[in-house]
C-alpha positions as CSV (number, residue, x, y, z in Angstrom):
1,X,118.8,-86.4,13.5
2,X,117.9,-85.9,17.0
3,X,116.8,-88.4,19.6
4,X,115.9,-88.0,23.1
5,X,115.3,-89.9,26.4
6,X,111.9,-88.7,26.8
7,X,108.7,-86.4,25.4
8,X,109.7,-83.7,28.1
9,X,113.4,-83.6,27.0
10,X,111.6,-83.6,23.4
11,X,109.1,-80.9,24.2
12,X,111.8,-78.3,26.8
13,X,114.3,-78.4,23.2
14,X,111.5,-77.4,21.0
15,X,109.9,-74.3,23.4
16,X,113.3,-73.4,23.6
17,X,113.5,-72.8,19.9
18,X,110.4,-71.2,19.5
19,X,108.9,-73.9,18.4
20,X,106.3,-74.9,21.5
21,X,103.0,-74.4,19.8
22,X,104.0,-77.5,17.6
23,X,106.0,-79.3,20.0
24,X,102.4,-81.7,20.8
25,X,102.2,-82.3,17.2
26,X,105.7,-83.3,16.5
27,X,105.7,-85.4,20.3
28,X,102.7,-87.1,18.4
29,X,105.0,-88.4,15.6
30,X,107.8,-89.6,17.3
31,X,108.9,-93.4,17.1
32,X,110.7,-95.3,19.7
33,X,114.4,-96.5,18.4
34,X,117.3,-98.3,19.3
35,X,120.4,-96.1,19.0
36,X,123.7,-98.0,19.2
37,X,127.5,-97.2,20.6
38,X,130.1,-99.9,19.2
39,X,132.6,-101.6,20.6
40,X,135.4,-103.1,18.9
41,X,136.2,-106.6,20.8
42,X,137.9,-109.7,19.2
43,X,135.3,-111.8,17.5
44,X,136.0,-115.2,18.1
45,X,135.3,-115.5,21.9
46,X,131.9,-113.4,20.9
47,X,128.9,-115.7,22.4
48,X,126.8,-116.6,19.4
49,X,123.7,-114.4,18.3
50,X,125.9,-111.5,19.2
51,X,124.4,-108.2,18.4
52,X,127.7,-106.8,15.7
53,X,128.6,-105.3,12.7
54,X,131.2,-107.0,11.2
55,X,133.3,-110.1,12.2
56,X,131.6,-113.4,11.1
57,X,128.2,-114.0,11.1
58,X,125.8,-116.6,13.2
59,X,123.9,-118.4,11.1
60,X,121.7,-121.7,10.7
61,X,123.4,-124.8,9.5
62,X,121.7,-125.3,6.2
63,X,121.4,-121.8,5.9
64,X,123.2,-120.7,1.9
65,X,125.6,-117.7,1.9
66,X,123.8,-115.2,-0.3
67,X,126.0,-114.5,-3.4
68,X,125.0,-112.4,-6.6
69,X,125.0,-113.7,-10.4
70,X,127.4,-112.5,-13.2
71,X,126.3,-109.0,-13.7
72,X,124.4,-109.1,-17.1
73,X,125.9,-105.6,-17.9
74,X,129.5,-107.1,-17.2
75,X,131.1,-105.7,-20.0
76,X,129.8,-102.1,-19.2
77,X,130.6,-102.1,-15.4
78,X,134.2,-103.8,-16.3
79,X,134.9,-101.0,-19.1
80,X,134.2,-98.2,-16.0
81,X,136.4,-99.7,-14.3
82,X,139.2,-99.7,-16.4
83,X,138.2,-96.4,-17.1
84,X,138.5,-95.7,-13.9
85,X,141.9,-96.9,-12.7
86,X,142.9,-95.0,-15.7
87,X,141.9,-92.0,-14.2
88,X,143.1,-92.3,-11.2
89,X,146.6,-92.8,-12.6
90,X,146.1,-89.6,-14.7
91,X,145.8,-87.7,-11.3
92,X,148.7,-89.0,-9.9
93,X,150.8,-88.3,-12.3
94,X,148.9,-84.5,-12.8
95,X,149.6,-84.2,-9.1
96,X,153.6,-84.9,-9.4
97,X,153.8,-82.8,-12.7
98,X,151.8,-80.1,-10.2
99,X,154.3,-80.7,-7.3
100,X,157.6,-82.3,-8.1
101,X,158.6,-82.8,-4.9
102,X,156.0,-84.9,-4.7
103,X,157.2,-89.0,-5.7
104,X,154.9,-91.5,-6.8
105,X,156.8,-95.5,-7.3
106,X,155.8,-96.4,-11.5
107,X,155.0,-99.5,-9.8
108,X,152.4,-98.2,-7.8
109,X,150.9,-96.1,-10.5
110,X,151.2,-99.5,-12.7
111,X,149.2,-101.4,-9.2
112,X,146.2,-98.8,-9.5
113,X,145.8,-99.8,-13.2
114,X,146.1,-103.2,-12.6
115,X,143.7,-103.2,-9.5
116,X,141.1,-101.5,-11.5
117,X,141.5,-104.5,-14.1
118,X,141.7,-107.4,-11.6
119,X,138.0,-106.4,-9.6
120,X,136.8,-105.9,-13.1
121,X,137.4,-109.9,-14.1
122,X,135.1,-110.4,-10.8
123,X,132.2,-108.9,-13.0
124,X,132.1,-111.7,-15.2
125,X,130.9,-114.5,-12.5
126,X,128.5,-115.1,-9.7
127,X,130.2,-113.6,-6.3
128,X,129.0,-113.8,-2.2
129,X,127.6,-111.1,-0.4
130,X,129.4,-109.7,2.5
131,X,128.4,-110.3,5.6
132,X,127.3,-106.4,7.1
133,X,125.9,-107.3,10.4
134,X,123.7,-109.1,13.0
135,X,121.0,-107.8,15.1
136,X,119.8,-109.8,17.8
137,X,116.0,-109.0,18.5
138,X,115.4,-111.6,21.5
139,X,118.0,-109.5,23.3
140,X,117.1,-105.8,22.1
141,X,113.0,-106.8,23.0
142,X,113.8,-106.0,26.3
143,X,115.1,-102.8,25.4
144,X,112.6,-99.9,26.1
145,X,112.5,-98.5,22.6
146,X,112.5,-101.4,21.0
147,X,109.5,-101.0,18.1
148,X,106.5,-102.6,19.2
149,X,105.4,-104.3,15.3
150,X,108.9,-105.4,15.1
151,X,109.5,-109.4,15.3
152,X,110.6,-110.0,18.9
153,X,112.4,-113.4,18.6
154,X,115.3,-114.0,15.9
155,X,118.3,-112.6,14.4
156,X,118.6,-110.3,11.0
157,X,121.7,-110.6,9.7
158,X,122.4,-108.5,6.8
159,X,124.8,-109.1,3.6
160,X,125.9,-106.5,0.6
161,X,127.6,-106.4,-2.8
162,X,131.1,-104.9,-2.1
163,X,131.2,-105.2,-6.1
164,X,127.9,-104.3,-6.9
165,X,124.6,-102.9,-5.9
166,X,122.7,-105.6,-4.6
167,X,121.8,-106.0,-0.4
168,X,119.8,-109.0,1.2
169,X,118.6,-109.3,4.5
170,X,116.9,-112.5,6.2
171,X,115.4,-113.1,9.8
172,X,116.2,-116.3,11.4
173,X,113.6,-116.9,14.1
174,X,115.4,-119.6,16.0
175,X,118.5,-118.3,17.4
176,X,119.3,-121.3,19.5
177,X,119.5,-123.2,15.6
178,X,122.7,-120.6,15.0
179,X,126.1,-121.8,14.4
180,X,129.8,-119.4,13.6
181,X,130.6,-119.4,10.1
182,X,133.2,-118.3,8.4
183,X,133.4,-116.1,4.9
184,X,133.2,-117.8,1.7
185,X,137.2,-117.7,0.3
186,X,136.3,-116.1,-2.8
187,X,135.1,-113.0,-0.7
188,X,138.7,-113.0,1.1
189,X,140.8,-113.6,-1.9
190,X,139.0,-110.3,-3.3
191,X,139.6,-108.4,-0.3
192,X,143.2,-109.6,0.1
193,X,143.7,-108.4,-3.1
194,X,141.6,-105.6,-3.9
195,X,140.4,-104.6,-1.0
196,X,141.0,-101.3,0.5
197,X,144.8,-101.2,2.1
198,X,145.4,-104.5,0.1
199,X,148.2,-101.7,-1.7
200,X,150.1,-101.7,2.0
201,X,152.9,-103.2,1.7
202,X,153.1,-104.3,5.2
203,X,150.2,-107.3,5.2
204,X,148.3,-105.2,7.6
205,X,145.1,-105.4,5.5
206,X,145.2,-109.2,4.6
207,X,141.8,-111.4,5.9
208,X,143.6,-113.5,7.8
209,X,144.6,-110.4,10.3
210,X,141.6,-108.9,10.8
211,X,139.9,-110.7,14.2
212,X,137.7,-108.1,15.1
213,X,134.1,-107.3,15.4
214,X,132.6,-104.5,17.0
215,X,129.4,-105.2,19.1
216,X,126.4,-103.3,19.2
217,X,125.8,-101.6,23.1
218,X,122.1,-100.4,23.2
219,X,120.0,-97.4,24.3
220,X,116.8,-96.5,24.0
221,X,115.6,-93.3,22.4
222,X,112.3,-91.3,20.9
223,X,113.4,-90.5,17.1
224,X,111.8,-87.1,15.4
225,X,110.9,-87.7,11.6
226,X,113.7,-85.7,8.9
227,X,109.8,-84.6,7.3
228,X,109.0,-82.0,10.1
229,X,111.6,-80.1,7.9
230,X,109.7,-79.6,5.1
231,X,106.7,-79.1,6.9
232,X,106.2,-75.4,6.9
233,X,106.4,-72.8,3.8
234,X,109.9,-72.4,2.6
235,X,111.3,-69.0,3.8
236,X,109.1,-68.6,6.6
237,X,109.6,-68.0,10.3
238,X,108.7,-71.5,11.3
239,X,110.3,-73.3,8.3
240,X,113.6,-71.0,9.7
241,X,113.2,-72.3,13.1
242,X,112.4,-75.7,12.1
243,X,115.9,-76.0,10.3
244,X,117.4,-74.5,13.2
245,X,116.1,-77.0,15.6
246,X,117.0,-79.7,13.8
247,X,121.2,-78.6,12.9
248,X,121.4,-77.2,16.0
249,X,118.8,-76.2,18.5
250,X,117.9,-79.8,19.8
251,X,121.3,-80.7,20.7
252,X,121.0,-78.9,24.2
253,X,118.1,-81.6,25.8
254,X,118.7,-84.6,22.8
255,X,120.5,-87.9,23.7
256,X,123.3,-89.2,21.9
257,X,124.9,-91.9,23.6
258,X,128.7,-92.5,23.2
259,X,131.9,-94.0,24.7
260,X,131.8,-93.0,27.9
261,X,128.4,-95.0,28.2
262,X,129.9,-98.1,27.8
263,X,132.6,-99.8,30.2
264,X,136.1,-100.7,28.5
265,X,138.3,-99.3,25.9
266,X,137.1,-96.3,24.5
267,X,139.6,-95.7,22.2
268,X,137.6,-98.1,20.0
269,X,134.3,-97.3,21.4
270,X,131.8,-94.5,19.5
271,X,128.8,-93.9,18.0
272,X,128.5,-94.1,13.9
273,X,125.0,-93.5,13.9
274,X,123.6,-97.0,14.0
275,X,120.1,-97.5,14.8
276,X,117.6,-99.7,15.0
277,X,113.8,-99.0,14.1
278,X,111.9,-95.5,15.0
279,X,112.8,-93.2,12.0
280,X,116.1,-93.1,10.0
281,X,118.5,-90.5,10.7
282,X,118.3,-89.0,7.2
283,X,121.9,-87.1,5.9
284,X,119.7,-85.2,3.0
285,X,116.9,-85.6,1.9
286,X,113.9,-88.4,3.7
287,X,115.0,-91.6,3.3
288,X,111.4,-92.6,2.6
289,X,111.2,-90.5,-0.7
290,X,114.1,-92.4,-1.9
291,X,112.9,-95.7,-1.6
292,X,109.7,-95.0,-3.9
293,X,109.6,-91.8,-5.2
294,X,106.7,-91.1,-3.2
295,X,106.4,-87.1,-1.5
296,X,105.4,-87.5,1.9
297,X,102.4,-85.0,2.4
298,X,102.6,-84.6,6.2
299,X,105.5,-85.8,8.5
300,X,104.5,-89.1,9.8
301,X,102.4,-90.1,7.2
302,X,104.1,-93.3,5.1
303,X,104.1,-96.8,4.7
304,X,107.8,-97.1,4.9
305,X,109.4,-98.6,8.1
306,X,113.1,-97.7,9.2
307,X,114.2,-101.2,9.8
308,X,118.0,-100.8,11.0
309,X,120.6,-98.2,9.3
310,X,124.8,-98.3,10.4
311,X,127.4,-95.9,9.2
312,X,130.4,-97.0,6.8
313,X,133.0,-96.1,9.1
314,X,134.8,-98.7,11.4
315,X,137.7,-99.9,13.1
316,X,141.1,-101.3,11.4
317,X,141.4,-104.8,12.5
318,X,137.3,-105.3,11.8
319,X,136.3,-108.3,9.6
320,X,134.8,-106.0,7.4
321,X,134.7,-105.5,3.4
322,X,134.0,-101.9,2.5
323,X,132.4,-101.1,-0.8
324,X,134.9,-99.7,-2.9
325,X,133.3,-97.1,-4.4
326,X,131.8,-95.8,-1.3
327,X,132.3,-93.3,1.3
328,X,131.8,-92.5,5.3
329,X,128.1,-92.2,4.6
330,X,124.7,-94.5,6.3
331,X,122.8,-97.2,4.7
332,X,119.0,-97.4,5.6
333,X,116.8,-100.0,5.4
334,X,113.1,-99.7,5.2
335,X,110.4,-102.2,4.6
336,X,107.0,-101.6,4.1
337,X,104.8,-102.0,6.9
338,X,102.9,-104.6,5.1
339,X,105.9,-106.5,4.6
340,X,106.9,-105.8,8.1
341,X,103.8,-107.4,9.1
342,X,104.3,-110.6,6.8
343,X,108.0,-110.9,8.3
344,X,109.0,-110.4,4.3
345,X,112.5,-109.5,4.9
346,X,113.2,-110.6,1.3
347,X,111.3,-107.7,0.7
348,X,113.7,-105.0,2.3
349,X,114.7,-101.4,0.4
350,X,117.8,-99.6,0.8
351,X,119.3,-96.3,0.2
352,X,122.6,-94.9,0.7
353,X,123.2,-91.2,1.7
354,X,126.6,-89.1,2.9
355,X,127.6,-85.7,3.5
């Protein structure tokens, strides 16, 4: 999804597609956004109310660590588990029957097995969320495209279901109440022993390694809604150009930040698509569809708000806990602008897309 600095960058990328008798009305939709390089840096020394993804989070003292219940399907989701360490095992030993040369250790096709039974055990009882990220909005309000109906004192910190499905989000409006807290154990005896690398041999993956966070360096953007996509008649010169603009043609005047925008190491400095507010960075089809089903008749025109979205991807060394059964995709979430307005965070949607 493009962003750009300003309306001229916005307006000189679409004449220069063809596109400038609509370039006013798609100027008139665009939303200011937060667009956001990381930075891996060593989480402990991190002043508190850090703006992050990963690492441990800042939270109030009474504040309880969301956690899911026992799965009331537990049987089902355990059985496709099994099911599915079973398969896995299949294609390994397909692929050694396939190429001979190639060697797989029994006792590694024995661990997949047995990994696929262990995380299903974890269905059976009540489990914490992992902690995703915090976003610091009495920093980021000072940021130029920071959205205007957003709260602008507080943190969000956000929290998923590395087993599961389940995501909860909460906005604590006091950050001077904040203290460091560290992950409930049950979370790290699951990643140290199902967690992805837990197989290595070496240690390298176990919780009590991983020191890392990577913090959130800002910049400000004007976002272009995914809808202007679907905006014109399928087949026809503008829906051609339209498509164009947005896979390629924009790229020439549109702004995406990246290492060499921040100061340090830029080895473990880039840009995985994070983004605060204006309008999600959609990877197929609009984000906003997903959430309720909804067709949006005219780009612009929907209740749902692009609260914050981050990409899967990070550094090794990150206090992290990947889903397992996910890829190198984004998750967005949107609220609906009457929630938005009522501060219901409890309220908050999500949807997961990759290439």
């Amino acid at each position: 999804m493009p962003a750009f600095r300003s309306t001229h960058d916005l307006e000189q990328s679409l004449w220069a597609a063809g596109l400038g008798a609509e370039s006013r009305d798609i100027a008139a939709t665009v939303r200011p956004s937060i667009l956001f390089v990381r930075q891996q840096q060593p989480d402990d020394p991190l002043p508190v109310g850090q703006s992050k993804i990963g690492g441990n989070p800042d939270l109030p003292k009474d504040f309880v660590w969301p956690e899911r219940a026992a799965f009331p399907d537990a049987a089902k989701r355990a059985e496709a588990l099994h099911q599915r360490g079973a398969t896995i095992r299949d294609g390994l030993e397909q692929l050694q029957r396939d190429h001979p040369d190639t060697h797989i250790p029994p006792e590694h096709l024995d661990g997949v097995v047995a990994r696929h039974k262990g995380m299903a055990a974890y269905m059976y009882v009540p489990m914490p969320l992992a902690f995703v990220a915090q976003i610091n909005l009495s920093t980021l309000v000072h940021e130029a495209g920071f959205p205007p109906d957003f709260p602008d004192t507080g943190l969000i910190s956000i929290f998923n279901d590395i087993t599961g499905d389940q995501l909860s989000v909460h906005w604590h409006p006091d950050v001077a109440t904040l203290e460091r807290r560290e992950w409930p154990h049950r979370l790290i005896d699951y990643s140290d022993r199902f967690g992805q690398g837990a197989e290595r041999k070496d240690g390298s993956w176990q919780w009590e390694r991983l020191t890392q966070a990577e913090v959130l360096f800002p910049f400000s953007a004007l976002t272009v809604p995914h809808h202007w996509k679907y905006a014109f008649a399928r087949g026809s010169a503008k829906w051609n150009k339209i498509w164009d603009w947005f896979q390629d043609g924009a790229y020439k005047f549109a702004f995406h930040p990246g290492a060499d925008l921040v100061d340090g190491d830029d080895t473990v400095t880039a840009n995985f698509g994070d983004r605060l507010g204006g309008w999600p960075s959609d990877i197929q089809g609009n984000a906003e569809e997903e959430i309720d089903g909804s067709e949006i008749a005219w780009p612009g025109l929907t209740p749902w708000r692009h609260l914050f979205s981050w990409g899967a991807e990070f550094y090794s060394g990150t206090r992290m806990m990947p889903h397992d059964m996910t890829g190198d995709g984004n998750t967005f979430l949107l609220m609906h602008e009457d929630d938005l307005a009522a501060r219901r965070f409890d309220r908050v949607k999500s949807t997961y897309q990759q290439t």
